[in-house]
N, C-alpha and C positions, 0 to 999 in steps of 0.2 A: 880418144877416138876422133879421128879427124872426119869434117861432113863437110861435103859439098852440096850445097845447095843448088837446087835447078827449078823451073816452075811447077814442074809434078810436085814435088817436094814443099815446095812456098806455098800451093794452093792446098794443099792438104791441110797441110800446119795451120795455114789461118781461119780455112773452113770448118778444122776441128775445134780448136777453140772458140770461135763462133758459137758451134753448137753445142759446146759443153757450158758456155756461159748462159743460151738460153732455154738446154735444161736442169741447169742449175735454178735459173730464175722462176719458169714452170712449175717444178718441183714443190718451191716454198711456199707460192703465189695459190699453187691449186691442192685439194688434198685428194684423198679415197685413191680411187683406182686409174686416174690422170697422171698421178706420178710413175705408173707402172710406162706410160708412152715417154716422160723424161727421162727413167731412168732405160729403154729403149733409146732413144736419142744419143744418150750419155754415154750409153756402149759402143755406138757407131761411132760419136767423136773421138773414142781412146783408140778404135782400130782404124782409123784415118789420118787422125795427130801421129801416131808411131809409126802409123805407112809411112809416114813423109817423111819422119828420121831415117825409115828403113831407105827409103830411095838416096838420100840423103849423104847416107854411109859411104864407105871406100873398102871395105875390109867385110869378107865373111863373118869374124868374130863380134863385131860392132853390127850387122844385119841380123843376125841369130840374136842376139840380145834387146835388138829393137821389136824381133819377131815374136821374144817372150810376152812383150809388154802389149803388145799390137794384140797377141790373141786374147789377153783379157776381155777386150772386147769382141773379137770374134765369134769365141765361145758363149759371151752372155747377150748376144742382142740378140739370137733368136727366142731364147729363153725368158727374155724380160717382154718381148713381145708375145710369145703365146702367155703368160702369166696375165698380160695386160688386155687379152682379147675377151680372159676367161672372166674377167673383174669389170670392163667397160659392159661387156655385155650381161652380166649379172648370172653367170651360169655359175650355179655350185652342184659339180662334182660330186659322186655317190659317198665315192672315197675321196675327201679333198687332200689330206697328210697326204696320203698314199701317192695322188697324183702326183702334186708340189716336190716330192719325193722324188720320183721317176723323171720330173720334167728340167730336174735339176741335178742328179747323180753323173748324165754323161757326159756334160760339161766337164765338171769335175775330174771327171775320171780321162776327160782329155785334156785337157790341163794336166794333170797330174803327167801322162804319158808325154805330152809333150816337153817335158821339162828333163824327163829322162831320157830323149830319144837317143841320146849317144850312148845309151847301153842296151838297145834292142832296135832301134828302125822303123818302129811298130805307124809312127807318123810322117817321117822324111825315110823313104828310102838311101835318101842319099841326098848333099847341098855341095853347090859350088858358086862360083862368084864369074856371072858371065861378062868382058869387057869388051865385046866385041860393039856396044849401042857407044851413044854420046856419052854416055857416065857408066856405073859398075851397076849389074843388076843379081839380085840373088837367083840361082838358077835351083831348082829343085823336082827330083824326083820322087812323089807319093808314094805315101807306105800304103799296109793295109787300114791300120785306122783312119785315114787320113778319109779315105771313102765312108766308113762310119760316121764321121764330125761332118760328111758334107749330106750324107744320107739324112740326120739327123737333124740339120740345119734347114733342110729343103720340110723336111715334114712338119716342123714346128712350127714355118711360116704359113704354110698351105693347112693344116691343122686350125690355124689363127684364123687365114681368110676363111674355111667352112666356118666356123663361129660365127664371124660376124657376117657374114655372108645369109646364112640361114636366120640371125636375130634380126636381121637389116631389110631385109630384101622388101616387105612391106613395109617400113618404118615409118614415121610421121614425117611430113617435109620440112618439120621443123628440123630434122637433126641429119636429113637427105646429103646436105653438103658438108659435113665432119665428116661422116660414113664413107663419102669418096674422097674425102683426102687420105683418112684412115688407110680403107682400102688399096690407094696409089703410092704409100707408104708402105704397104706390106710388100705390094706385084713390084713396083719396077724396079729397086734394087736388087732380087731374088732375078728379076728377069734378065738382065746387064747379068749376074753371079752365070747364071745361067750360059748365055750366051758366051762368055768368059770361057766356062769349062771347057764347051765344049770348041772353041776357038774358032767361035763366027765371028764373035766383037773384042778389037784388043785395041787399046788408042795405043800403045809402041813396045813390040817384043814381049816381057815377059810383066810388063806393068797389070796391077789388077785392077779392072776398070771398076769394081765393085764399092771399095771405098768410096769412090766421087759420086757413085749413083744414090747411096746413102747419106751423105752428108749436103748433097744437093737438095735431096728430097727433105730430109730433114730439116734444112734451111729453112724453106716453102714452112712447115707443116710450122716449126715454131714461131713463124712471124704471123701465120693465119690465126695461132693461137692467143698470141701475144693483142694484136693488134684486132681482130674480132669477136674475140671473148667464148673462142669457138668451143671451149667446152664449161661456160657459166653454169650453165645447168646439163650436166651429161644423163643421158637416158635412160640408166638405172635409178639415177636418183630422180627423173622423172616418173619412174614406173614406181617407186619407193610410197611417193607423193599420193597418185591416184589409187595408190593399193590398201591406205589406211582410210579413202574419202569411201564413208557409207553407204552414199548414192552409188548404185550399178551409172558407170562410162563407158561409152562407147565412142570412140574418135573414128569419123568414117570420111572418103575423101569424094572428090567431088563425083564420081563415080560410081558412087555408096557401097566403095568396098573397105569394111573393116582394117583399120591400120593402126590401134591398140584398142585395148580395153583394160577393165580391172576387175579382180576377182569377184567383185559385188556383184557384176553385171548379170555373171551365169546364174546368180540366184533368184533372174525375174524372168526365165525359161523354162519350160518344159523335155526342151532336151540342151541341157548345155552344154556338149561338146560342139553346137554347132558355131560358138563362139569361139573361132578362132583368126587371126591374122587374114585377109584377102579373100575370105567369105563376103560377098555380095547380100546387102541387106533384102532386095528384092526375093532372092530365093527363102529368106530366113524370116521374110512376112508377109510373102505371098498371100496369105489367108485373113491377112489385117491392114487391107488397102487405106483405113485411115493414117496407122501408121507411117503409112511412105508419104501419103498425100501432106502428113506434119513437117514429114523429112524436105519434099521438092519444093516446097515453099519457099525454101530459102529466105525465111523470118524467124524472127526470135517468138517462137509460140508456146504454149504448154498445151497438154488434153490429159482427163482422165479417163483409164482404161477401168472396167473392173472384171475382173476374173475369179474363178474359185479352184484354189490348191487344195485336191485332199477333203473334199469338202469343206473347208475353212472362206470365207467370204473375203476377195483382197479386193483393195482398188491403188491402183499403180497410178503416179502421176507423170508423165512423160515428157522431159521437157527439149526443146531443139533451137542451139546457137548454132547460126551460121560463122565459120573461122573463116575472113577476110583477110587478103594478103596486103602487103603494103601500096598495092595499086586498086585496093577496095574491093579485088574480083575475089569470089568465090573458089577457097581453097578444100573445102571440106565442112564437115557438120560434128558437134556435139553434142551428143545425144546424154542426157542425164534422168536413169530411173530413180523413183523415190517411191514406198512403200507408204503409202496414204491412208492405210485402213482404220491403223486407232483414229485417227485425226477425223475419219470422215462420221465414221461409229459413235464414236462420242460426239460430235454436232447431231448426228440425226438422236440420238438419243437424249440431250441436252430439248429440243426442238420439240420431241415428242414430251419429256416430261413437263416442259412449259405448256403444251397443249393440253395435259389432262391435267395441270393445276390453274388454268384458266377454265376448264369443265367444271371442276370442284366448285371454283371459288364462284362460277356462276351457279352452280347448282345447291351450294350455300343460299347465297341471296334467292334462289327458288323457293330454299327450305323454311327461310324466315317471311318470307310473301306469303307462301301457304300459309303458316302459322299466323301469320297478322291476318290472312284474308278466309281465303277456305276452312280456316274451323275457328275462328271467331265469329263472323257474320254470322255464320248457323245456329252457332251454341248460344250467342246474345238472342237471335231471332227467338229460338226454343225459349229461353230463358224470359224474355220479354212478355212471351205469348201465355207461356204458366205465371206472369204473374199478372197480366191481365184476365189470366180466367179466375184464379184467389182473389182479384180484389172485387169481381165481379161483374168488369167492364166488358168482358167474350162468355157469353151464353155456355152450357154446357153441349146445345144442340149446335152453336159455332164451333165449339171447340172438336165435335165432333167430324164435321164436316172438314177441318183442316186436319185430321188425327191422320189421314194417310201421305200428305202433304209433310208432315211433320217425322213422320217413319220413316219415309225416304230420305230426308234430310238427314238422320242420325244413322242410318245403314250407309251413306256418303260417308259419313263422319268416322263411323266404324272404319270403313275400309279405306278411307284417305290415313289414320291411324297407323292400322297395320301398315302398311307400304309406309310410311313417315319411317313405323318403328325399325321394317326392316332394313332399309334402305339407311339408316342411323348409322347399323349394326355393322352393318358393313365396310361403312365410308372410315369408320372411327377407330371401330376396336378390332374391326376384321370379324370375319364370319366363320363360327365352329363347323366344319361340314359333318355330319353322321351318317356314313353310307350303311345303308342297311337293304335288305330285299323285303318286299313289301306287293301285294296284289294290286294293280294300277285299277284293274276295271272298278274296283271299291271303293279308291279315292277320287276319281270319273263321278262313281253315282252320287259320292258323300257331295263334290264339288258344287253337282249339277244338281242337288237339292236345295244349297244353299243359296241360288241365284236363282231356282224355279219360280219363287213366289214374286217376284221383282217381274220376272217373265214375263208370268202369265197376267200382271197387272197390265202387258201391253198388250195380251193374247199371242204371246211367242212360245210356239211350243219346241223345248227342247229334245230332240233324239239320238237314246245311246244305241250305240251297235247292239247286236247279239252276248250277252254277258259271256266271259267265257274266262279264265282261270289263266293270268297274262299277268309276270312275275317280273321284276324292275330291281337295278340296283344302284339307290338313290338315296339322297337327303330328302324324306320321305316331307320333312316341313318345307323344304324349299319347293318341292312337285308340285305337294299342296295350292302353294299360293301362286305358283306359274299359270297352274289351269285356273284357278280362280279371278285372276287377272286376266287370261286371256277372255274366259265366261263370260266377266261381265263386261269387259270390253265391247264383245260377240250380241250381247243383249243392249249395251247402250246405244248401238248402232245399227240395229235391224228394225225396222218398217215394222210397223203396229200390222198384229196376225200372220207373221210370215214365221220361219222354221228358225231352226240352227242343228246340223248334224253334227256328232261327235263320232269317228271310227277310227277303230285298233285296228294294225296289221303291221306283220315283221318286215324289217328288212335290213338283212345282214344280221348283222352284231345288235341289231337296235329295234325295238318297240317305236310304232310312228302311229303319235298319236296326233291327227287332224281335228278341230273344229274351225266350223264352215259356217258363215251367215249370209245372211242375202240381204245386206243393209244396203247404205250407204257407199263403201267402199272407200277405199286410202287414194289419196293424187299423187302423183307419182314422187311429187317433193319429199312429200311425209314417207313414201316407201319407201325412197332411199336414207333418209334418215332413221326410218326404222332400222333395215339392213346394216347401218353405221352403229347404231348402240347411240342414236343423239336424241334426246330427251325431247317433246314436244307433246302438248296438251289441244285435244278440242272439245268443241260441245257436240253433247250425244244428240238425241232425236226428240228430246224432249227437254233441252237446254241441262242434261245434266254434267256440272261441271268436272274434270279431270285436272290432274298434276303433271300427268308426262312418266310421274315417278314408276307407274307399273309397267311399265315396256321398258326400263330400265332397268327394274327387276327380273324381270324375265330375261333376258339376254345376258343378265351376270351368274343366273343363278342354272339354267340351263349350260353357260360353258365351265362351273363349278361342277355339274355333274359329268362332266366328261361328254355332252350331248352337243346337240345343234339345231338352227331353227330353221323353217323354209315359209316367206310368206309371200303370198299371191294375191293378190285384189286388182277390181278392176272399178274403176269411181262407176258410182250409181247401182253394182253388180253384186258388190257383194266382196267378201275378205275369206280367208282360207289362211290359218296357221296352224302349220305340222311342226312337232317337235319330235326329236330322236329323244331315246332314255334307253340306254344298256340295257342287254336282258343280265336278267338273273345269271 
């Protein structure tokens, strides 16, 4: 076959090689769905390398043979580009065989026809060999398929641009400038093809400007590639990246419109569909102005949010880098959620248990103060005092005159006791509860019998409501000692000859039983730590001393019956505590 070479022909040949060697080199250099754009390249330089034989030639039969080899690549570069559009951009297809299938079969099957056309036409109607230019041009008449392969050609490309087109269009700026080379790789050879057809743009007679448009462009695109690393990290495998990081991301630009995220993200919303691509953050937290005020900051900040899902208690920690460009200005923000709830639940609970074993361990050393103080000093006193009345040194008529003095100090001792014992029972081995139903006004009377005599040594006269048949359902001993404690509480505090009321009456679900005195009264210090459940000791009205211990007990043993306490006082006025007790 003899070829004359002309400069259409020289530029071709050397532009295809060119670009066959630098997606050859692409190819090996980069891997995943990058090779799908060389092996793109690849096919344009086979159908531009054998354009330029084809121009080349002198003879029909040596042009038709260079045309076999030419359409290899005709037929596959649209094909290897929509393949590469559907893999850059990370789209998988419902049916992917299927697709790959169809995207691939027409090629084929034009190929195939065209290799037979001298037995049906179905792609050249008809070839001849025009010499009317400066060299021999192949002249041809289109069959019917011929309009098929260009039909099919045109779809595949435009197919390609809707893909990346619709992935691209908000994109991150980092990948803004592949994305239009990409896309000026798709449009302007197709565009030139175009113009070609339909015979607006022709550099001379029947040459096809279409080859040069492609291998021009693809020049460009593999030296961008080559030389600026333009797909180091391509943007599936960036979205690959953020898609397994835990924290919800949001990449937003300096407009604060949405330009990726990761699936994480939608899980720290309440509706998250509204996370998607070129959504404006301001409409999507409108109702959470601190949020934006983190975002406009344009500093590296964090805040905790806390919310509740579901009734479930969260607290989100929110954090915001501003993405600087290489002129330091403000390109956008990253937004990184994190799910903070075990993290913050366990400190407050860690917090909280070091607080009530710093109550314990002070209330420990309360236990063994008492022990060394408040019931030794008594019991030695007693013990001292009988045996100066046996050896004969305290008269019997002394001994009498302190006999009330002395009663009192062992009725302290009694009930410092109790409360020691109960307050033991609790702290240690835990406390059995026995709910049972039980008459309240009866344990009222039994209570207020037991502290009358202590009373009325000061002239305190105790008053119970109207008896009346008021049914409870309680740990009948833990009642017991609550009103006993509040009693004498009530009496160590009240002003020699003044009252103390006791009155029943329902409310609700609950029996509220109030005693009232007109002492002294709480300052407001001690009624806030009454209301706390914090232990604190004074002296009564007659210097008798306290532990603290039974206001302790009363508020653990009152929330063991499923009840609650209300107390009122006013210093100098006088005290009022109601407790709640389930009814029967």
């Amino acid at each position: 076959m003899e070829l004359i070479y002309n400069p259409f022909s020289v530029s071709l040949l050397i532009s295809g090689a060119l670009v066959a060697a630098l997606s050859a080199f692409i190819a090996v250099k980069l891997g995943s769905s990058t090779r799908w754009i060389a092996l793109t390249m690849l096919s344009a330089s086979i159908w531009g390398f054998f354009y330029g034989f084809e121009l080349a030639s002198t003879s029909k039969e040596a042009m038709l043979f260079y045309v076999k080899l030419e359409y290899l690549g005709v037929l596959t570069t649209p094909t290897f580009w929509l393949i590469f559009c559907i893999k850059y951009t990370g789209l998988k297809p419902k049916y992917s065989a299927l697709t790959y299938f169809f995207v691939g079969i027409i090629p084929l099957i034009s190929y195939l026809i065209l290799m037979t056309n001298e037995l049906h036409h179905l792609h050249y109607a008809s070839t001849s060999v025009n010499l009317n230019g400066p060299f021999p041009l192949l002249d041809i008449k289109i069959g019917p398929w011929y309009i098929v392969n260009i039909i099919y050609s045109y779809s595949a490309f435009l197919i390609g641009l809707i893909i990346l087109w619709s992935r691209f269009r908000n994109s991150d700026p980092l990948y803004k400038t592949q994305t239009k080379l990409i896309f000026a790789a798709g449009v302007f050879p197709i565009l030139i093809n175009l113009l070609y057809q339909l015979g607006l743009f022709r550099i001379y007679a029947e040459i096809d400007s279409t080859p040069f448009a492609f291998l021009f462009t693809y020049l460009i695109l593999g030296f961008a590639i080559i030389r600026f690393s333009l797909f180091s990290i391509i943007p599936i495998a960036k979205e690959k990246i953020i898609a397994v990081i835990t924290r919800g991301v949001l990449v937003i630009d300096s407009k604060l419109n949405i330009i990726d995220y990761n699936p994480a993200a939608k899980d720290y919303f309440e509706k998250p569909q509204i996370i998607k691509s070129g959504n404006n953050l301001n409409k999507i937290f409108e109702n959470f102005q601190p949020i934006l005020d983190l975002v406009n900051s344009n500093r590296h900040q964090t805040m905790e949010v806390p919310d509740t899902i579901h009734g479930e208690r969260k607290i989100v920690r929110i954090e915001s880098i501003p993405i600087l460009d290489k002129k330091s200005s403000l390109s956008g923000t990253l937004l990184l959620f994190e799910d903070i709830s075990e993290e913050v639940i366990t400190k407050e609970t860690l917090q909280t248990q070091a607080k009530d074993l710093q109550q314990l361990n002070d209330l420990k050393d309360k236990y063994f103060s008492i022990i060394s103080h408040d019931l030794k000093s008594p019991i030695f006193g007693i013990r001292e005092l009988l045996h100066l009345t046996q050896s004969g040194d305290v008269s019997q008529e002394e001994f009498m005159e302190m006999l009330p003095e002395v009663t009192q100090n062992i009725e302290n001792i009694a009930s410092l006791l109790e409360n020691l014992l109960a307050w033991t029972s609790t702290q240690i081995k835990g406390e059995h509860i026995q709910i049972s139903e039980f008459n309240l006004f009866k344990v009222l009377e039994e209570q207020a019998d037991l502290v009358d005599r202590i009373a009325q040594g000061k002239g305190i006269n105790i008053e119970l409501a109207d008896e009346r048949n008021v049914l409870v359902k309680a740990d009948q001993n833990m009642i017991e000692l609550v009103l006993r404690n509040i009693l004498s509480n009530a009496v160590k505090f009240s002003h020699r000859n003044s009252k103390i009321n006791i009155s029943v009456s329902e409310s609700g679900e609950f029996e509220k039983v109030c005693i009232e005195d007109f002492g002294t009264g709480i300052s407001e210090e001690n009624l806030k730590k009454l209301r706390q459940g914090i232990s604190f000791s004074t002296k009564g009205r007659q210097n008798e001393s306290g532990t603290g211990l039974g206001i302790l007990l009363v508020n653990e043993y009152i929330q063991k019956n499923n009840g609650h306490i209300e107390i009122n006082s006013e210093l100098g006025k006088g005290t009022k505590f109601c407790i709640y007790i389930p009814k029967a």
